[in-house]
N, C-alpha and C positions, 0 to 999 in steps of 0.2 A: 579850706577847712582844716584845722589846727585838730592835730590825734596825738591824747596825752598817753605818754608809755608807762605803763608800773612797773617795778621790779617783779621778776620770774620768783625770787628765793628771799630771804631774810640773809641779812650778813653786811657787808662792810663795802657803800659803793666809789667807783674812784675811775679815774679815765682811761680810756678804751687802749693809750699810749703805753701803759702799762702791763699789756698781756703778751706771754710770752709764747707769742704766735706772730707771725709777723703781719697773715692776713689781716688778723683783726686791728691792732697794734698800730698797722700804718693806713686803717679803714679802708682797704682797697673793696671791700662790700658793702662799705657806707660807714656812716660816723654812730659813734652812741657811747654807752657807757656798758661799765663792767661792773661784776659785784663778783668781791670774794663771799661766798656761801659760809654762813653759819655752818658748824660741825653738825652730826648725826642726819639721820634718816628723814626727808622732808618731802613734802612736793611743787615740785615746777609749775606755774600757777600760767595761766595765759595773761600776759600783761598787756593786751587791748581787747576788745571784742572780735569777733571775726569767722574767718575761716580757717580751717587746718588746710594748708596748702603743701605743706611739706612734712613731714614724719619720721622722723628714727628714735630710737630707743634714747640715742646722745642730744636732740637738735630736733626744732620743728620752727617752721614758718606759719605765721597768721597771717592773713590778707585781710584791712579791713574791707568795711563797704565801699571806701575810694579807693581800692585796689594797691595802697602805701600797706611793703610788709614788712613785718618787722621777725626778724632771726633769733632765734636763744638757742644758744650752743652752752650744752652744762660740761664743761669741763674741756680742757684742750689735749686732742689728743685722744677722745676717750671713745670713737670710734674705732678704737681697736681692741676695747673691751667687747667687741662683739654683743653688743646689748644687755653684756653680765652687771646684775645690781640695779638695771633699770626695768621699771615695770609702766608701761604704757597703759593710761586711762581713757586714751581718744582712738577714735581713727581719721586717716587724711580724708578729706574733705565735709565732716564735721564741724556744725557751727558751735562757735564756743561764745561764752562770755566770759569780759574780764574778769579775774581772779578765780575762774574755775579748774581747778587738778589738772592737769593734760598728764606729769612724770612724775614717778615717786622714784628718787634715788637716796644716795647717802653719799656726800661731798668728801666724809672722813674713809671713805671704801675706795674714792677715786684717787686720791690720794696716797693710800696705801699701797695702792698699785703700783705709784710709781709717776703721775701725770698731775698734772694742773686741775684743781677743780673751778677755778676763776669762771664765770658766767657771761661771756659778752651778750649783748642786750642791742642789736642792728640795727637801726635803718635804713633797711637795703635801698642801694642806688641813690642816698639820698645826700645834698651835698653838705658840707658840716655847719653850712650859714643858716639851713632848714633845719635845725633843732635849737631851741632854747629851753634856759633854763635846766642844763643838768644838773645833776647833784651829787654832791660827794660825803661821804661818811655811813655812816648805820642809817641801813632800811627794813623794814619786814617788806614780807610779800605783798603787794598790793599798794605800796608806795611809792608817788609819782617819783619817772627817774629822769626825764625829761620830757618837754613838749616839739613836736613835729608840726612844723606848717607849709 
């Protein structure tokens, strides 16, 4: 069963080789795409249906119904804002649907800080021949960023 992934944010998408992190960078948590985030104040959007499996103010995990999860980590580095700037819509174990609120931050606030606000977009565990179709350039929220099979 093929699970297409949307983007979390609106902004500018490009590969995961790019973030200047090395976990994600050299996908030791699975392969996927990144999106540098549109400036100002937005919210992180769930980009499949699912479960909330995991939770922080920085990062959360969906589980779908085939138990494939995909990770959105908003900004690198930014769990040492200690949840400053982020305001949480869900709680863990919450079913969501695609494109629904989970995080309202501001990418131009993480930034200021001092830190990456780049977005990587996971799929965890999964090996880089099970995704097709990424995409690179301008996306809104809700726009396919690649497909998982």
């Amino acid at each position: 069963m093929s699970l297409v992934v949307t983007s979390p944010v609106a902004g500018k998408a490009g590969p995961m080789s790019e973030v200047p992190d090395p976990v994600f960078a050299q996908a030791m948590v699975g392969p996927g795409v990144a999106v540098e985030p549109a400036g100002g104040r937005q919210d992180a959007v769930a980009p499949v249906a699912g479960t909330v499996v995991t939770l922080h103010p920085h990062a959360f995990v969906i589980a779908g119904e085939d138990g494939k999860g995909v990770l959105v980590h908003l900004g690198i580095d930014t769990v040492k804002q200690q949840g400053e700037g982020f305001t949480l819509h869900v709680v863990k174990g919450e079913a969501v649907r695609a494109g629904q609120p989970l995080i309202s931050w501001d990418p131009d606030a993480v930034r200021a800080a001092g830190y990456s606000a780049v977005v990587p977009v996971v799929a965890l565990d999964a090996s880089a021949e099970a995704l097709s179709a990424p995409i690179a350039g301008d996306v809104r929220a809700g726009d396919q960023l690649f497909v998982w099979s």
